[in-house]
N, C-alpha and C positions, 0 to 999 in steps of 0.2 A: 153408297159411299160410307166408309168407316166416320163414327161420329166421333169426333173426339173430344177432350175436357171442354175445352172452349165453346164447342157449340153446346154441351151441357149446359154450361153456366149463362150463354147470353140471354134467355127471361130473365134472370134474376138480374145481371148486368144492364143491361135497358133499365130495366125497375129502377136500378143503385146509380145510374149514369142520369137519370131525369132528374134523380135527387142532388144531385151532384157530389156523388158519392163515388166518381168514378175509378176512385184508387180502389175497389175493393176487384175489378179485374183479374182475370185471372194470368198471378203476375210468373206462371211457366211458360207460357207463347211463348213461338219465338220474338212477335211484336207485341210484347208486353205494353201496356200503359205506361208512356214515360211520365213523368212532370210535363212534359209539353202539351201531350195527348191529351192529359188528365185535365190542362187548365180549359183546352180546346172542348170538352164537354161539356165543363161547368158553366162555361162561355155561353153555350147551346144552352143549357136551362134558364140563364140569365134574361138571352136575347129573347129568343122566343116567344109572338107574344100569346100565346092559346096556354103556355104552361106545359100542365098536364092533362087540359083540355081534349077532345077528340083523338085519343090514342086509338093505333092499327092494330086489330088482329094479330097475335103473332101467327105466322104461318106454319102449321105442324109440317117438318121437314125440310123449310125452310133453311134459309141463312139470317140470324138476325144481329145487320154491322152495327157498326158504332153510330150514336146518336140516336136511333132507332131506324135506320133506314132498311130495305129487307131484300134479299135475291129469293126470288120462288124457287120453289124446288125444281121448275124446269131449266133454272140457269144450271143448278148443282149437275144433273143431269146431261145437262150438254156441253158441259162441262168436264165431266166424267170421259166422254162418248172423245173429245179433243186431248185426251192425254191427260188433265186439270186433277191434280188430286185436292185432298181436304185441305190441308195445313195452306197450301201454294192459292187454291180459290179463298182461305183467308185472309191469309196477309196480301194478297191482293187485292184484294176490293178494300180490305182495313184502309192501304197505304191511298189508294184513289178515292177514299172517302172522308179523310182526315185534309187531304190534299185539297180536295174541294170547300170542305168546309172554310179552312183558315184563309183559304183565295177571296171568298165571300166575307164571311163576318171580321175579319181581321185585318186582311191588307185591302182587300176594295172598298170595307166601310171605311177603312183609317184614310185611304188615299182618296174617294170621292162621296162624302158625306150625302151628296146632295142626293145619292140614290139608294138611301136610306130606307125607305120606304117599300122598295122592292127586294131591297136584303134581308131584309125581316122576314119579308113573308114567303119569302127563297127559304128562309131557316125552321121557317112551321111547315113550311113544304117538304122541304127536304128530311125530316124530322119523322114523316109521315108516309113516307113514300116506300111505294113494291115495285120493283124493277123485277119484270118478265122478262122469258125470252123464245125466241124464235128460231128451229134447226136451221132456216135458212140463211143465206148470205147476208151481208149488207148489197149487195147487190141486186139477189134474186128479190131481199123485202124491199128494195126500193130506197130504203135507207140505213144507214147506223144504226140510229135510235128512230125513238117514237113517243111522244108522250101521247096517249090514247087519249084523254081530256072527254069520252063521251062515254057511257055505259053501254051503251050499242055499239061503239067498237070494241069492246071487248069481244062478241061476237062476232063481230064482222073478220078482226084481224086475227084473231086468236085461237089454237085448238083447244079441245075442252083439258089436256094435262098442263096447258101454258097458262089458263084462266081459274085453275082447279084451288079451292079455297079462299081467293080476293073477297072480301069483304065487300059489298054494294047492295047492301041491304037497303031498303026503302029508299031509294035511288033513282031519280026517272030521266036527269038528262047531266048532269056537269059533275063530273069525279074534282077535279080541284077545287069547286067553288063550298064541297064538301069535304076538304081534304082528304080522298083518297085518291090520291094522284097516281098512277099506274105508268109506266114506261116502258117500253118493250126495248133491248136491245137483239139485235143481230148475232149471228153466234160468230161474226169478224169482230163485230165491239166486246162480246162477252171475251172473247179471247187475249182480244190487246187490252183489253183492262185488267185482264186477270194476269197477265205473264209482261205486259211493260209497261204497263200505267202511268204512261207515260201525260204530255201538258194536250194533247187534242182527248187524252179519253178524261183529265180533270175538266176541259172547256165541255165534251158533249154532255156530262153530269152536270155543270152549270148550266146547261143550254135548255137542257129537257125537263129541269125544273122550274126555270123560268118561264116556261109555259103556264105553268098552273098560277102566274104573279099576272101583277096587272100589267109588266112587262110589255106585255104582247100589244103592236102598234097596227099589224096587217094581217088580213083577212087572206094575202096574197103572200104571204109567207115562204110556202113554197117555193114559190114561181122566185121572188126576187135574190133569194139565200142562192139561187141556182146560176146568176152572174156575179162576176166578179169584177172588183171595183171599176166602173169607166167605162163596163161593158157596156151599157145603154148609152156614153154620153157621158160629158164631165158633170151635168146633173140629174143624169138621168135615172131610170128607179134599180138598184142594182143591192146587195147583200150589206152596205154598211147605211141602208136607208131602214133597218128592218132593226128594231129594239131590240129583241132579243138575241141577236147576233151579236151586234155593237158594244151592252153589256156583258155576255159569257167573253168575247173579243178582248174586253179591257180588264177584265176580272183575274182573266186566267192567262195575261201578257202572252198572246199566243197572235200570229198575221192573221188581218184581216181577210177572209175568204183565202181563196187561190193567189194570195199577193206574198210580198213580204213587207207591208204597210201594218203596223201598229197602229189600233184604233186613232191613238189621239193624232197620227202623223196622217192618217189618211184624213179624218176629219179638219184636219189645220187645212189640208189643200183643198177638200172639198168646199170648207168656208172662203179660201181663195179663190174658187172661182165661184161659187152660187151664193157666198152673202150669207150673212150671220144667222139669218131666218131659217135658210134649212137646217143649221143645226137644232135652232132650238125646236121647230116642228116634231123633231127627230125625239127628242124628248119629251114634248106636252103631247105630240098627237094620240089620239086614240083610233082605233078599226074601227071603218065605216063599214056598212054592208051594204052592199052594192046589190044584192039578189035574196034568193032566198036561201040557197045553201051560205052566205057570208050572216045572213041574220042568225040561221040554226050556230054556226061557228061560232058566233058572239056570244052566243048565249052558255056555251059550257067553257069558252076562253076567257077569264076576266080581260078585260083591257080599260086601263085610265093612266093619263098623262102626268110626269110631273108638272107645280106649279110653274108661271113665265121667270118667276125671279131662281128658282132653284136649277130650272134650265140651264138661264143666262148665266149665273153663276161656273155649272158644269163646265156648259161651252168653253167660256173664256180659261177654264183651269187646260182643258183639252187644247186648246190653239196653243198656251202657252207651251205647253208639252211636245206640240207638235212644232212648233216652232224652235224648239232647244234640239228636237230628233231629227231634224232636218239642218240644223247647222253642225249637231255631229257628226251626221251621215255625208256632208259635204269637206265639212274644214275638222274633221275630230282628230287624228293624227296631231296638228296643228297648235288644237286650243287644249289639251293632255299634255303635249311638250313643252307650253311656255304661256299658254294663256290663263291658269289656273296660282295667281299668287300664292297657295295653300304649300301648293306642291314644289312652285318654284324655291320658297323657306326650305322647306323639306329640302328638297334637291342641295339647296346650298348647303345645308346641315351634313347633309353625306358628304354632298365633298370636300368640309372641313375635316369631319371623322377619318376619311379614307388619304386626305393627304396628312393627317398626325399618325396617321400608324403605317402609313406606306411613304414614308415621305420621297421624292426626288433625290434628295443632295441634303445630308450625306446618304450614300450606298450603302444599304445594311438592316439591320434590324431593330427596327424601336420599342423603347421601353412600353409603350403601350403595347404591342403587339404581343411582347414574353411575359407582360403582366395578365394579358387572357388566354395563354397557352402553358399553365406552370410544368409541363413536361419539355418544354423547350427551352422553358428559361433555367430547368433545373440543368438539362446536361450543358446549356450554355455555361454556368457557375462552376460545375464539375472540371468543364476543361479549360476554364480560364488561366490557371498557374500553369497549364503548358507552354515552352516556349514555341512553341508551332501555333497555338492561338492568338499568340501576344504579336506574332509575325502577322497574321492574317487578319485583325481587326485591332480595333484600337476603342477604347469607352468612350463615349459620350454622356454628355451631362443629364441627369437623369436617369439613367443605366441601362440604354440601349449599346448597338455595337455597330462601328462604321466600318466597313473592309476597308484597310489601306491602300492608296494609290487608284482606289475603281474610280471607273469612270461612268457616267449617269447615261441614261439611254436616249438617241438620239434624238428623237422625239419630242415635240415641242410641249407636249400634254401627254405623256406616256400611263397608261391605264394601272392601275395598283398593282395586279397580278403580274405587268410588265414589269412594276421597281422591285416587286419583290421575286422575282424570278429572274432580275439581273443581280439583285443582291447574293441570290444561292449559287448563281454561273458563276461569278467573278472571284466569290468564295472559293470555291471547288478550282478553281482553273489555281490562284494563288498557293492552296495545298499543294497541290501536286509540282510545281515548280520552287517552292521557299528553299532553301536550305535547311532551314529548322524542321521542314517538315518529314525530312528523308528520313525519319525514325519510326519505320512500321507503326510502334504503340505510340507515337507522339500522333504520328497521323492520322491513328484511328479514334481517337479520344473529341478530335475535330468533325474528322469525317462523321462520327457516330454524330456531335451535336448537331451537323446542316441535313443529315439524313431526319433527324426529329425534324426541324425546322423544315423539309421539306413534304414529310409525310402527313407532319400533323395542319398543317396550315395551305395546303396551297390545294388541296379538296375544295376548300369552300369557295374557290372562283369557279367550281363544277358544279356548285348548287342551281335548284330548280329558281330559286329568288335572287341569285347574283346576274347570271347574264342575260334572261331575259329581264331582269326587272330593274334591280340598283342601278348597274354599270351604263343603261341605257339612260338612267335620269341622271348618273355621272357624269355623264357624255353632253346633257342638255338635248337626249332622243326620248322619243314614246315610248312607253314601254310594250312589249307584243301584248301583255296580260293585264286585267287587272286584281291579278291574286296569283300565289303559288300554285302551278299546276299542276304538281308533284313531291309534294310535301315530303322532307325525310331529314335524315338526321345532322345531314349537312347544313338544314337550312335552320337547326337550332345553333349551329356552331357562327354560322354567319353573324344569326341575333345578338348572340354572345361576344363575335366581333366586334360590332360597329353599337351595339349598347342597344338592352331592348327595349327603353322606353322610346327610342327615335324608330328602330329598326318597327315598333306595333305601328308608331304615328301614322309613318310611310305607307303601310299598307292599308292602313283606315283611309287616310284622303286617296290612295290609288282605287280603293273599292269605290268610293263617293266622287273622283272625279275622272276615273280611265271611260276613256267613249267609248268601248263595248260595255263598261258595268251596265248593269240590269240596275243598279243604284244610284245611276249618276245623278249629280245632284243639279239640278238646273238652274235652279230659282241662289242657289251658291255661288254658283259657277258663272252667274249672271251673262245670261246668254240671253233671256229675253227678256229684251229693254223693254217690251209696251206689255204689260201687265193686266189680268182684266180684262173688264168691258172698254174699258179705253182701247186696246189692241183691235176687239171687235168691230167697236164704232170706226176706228181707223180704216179698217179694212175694204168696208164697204159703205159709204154714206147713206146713210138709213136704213140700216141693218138689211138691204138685199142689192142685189144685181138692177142695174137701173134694165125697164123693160124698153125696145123700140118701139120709135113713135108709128102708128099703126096707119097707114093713108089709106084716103077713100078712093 
């Protein structure tokens, strides 16, 4: 594989990125270090808690990404062998390793504090870590990924060009517990990480470093990630009883197993029917070893629980969560259209805006309108001293223009685009029947100003933010989106329209309160009344499922 600058430069860049020096990048990539990137490193040396402590090998021929995380050179290579060249295996794994990190220390520590303790050492993990790989499938290996977590599976799984250079020097049983955490992907995961990096290959890089954390709750692992929720039983042992799932699940806002259940909406239902305790089991428990292959396990998986109160804590932020994802998913439509006061203001602000510059009665053009279109209000001035204009509109106070004799459109609530496209009809139909207007250059002086008036302004009822989003909250309807899904130049003319300080507001509470946002805001939006451990204790009186009385 052609080396090129960037991979030159990564020892030195790790070096300059520990220090948090990460502008010093090499800033020709095409994913150069932005400002954002650069904070996202610094961030890493900050969090971190080893430092500069137990740093990896770098791997000659290697790939060394950001943070210091590393592809062996048999990714590069089977990578190669898939069509994968240099620049595209960078900025791919860059974009999927930037993505995971800020999923982790950014938005899951800012969103659930209480798993603090496993984020950390997700970040000296991840910091540290050589991701191998294997020619074969995710199928034929049995899985995706793999975190190895033993130094004897390195032999066991591995050929010696997949294992060739890893460091495990005076090494005799646990790669993470000595932070050199190894992972093997699949050359189905090497691929879709490298070509669409997309949110399962950010969750399986959260997943498989979580291994090397105290995360890990089951010896049985395996076995329970391998059903999906409900499969065993409404409490029975299935993929969201398993820590390390539940976490990379809530971290990387991705469904729970084979569902379309969001961690905290499946846990809200599972504390629905089994009782507050299983949640928090789910987070203080530690792996039991059941045998002697679960005792070997233990011993190269760290595994410890959080404390009962940082649990209980979690739990209740989860129920509450799921409790809001569960009245969107039922009434969201509903409580987006009218049950959000933020929006309702809002809404009513537009349609004061849109009835001053589109009004009903009079028919015509208002002076707001030609004050935010000075090409229409220019040729509107230009043909005023014709007597063909003086025929067809009449001034209004303020210096808009009303068509004489029109009449308003039938409709009881008739929509803006409807007043103003009866204003241009009634217009044009009056030209061409006046008197005054039978004068070719009289007529065209007119004609020429409703042709402005019609080219430059009646676009922006075509914009990506007018009818799926304004005209629907004009209406007192949902909107389909909550954001422009096609951004363009219409949709600055709109802004422009109806004035951008209202036109931003709008879109900020539509991101924080539309029921598909990924943002919606819950705890704003107040959806759920029982807050806390109060919700919990409600739920279940004494915090689990009462058991049946058991007869002799």
């Amino acid at each position: 594989m052609k080396t090129t600058m960037r991979s030159r430069l990564r020892p030195l860049i790790a070096f300059l990125a520990l220090l948090g020096l990460a502008a010093a990048r090499d800033a020709r990539a095409s994913l150069a270090v932005t400002a954002e990137r650069s904070q996202l490193l610094e961030l890493a040396a900050q969090l971190d808690p080893l430092k500069l402590e137990k740093p990896r090998n770098v791997l000659a021929g290697g790939y060394l990404g950001p943070f210091g995380i590393q592809l062996h050179p048999s990714c590069i290579a089977y990578a190669k062998e898939q069509g994968i060249g240099a620049e595209q295996l960078e900025n791919g794994f860059d974009e999927v390793a930037y993505a995971a990190f800020k999923a982790m220390a950014v938005d899951c520590l800012g969103k659930y504090g209480e798993l603090k303790p496993y984020l950390l050492e997700w970040i000296a993990q991840f910091r540290r870590t050589v991701i191998t790989c294997t020619r074969a499938s995710g199928h034929d290996f049995g899985a995706s990924a793999m975190n190895i977590g033993m130094k004897a599976g390195l032999l066991a799984v591995l050929q010696p060009n997949e294992r060739a250079g890893i460091d495990t020097s005076g090494l005799v049983g646990s790669l993470p517990r000595n932070f050199k955490t190894v992972i093997v992907y699949s050359s189905t995961r090497l691929k879709s990480t490298l070509t669409e990096g997309d949110a399962f290959d950010v969750r399986t890089l959260l997943h498989e470093v979580l291994h090397s954390t105290n995360a890990n709750n089951r010896t049985d692992h395996d076995e329970v990630e391998r059903f999906a929720p409900g499969a065993n039983g409404s409490c029975g042992g299935d993929i969201g009883v398993d820590r390390v799932n539940q976490i990379a699940t809530m971290c990387s806002e991705t469904p729970v197993g084979r569902s379309s259940l969001t961690a905290s909406r499946y846990l809200f239902e599972r504390m629905g029917r089994c009782g507050s305790r299983d949640c928090r089991r789910l987070f203080t428990g530690e792996a039991e070893a059941l045998d002697v292959v679960d005792a070997v396990a233990n011993h190269y998986a760290p595994t410890h629980g959080l404390s009962n109160d940082a649990a209980d804590s979690l739990c209740a932020k989860l129920y509450d969560e799921g409790a809001c994802a569960t009245a969107l998913a039922r009434d969201g439509e509903k409580i987006t259209a009218g049950a959000i006061p933020e929006l309702n203001a809002a809404g009513d602000e537009l349609r004061a805006r849109l009835y001053q510059l589109f009004p009903q009665y009079p028919v015509g053009f208002s002076a707001d309108v030609l004050a935010r279109f000075p090409s229409v209000a220019d040729e509107f001035r230009a043909a005023e001293p014709s007597p063909c204009f003086q025929a067809v509109f009449q001034p209004v106070p303020g210096g808009g223009y009303a068509v004489r004799g029109a009449e308003p459109p039938e409709s009881a609530n008739p929509s803006p685009e409807t007043r103003y496209a009866t204003a241009l009809t009634q217009a044009s139909a009056r030209l061409t029947t006046l008197p005054q207007c039978s004068a070719p250059a009289e007529r065209a002086k007119v004609a020429k100003a409703l042709g402005t008036a019609h080219s430059e302004v009646m676009p922006v009822f075509l914009s990506s933010a007018y009818g799926p989003l304004l005209k629907q909250r004009y209406q007192h309807r949902c909107e389909s989106s909550y954001k422009i899904d096609a951004p363009g130049p219409l949709d600055s003319k709109l802004r422009q329209l109806v004035g951008p300080e209202l036109f931003d507001r709008y879109l900020g509470l539509l991101e924080r309160f539309h029921w598909r946002s990924p943002k919606f805001d819950c705890q704003a939006a107040r959806l759920a009344p029982l807050k806390g451990m109060t919700a919990i204790n409600a739920l279940v009186s004494g915090g689990g499922p009462k058991k049946p009385v058991c007869k002799k």
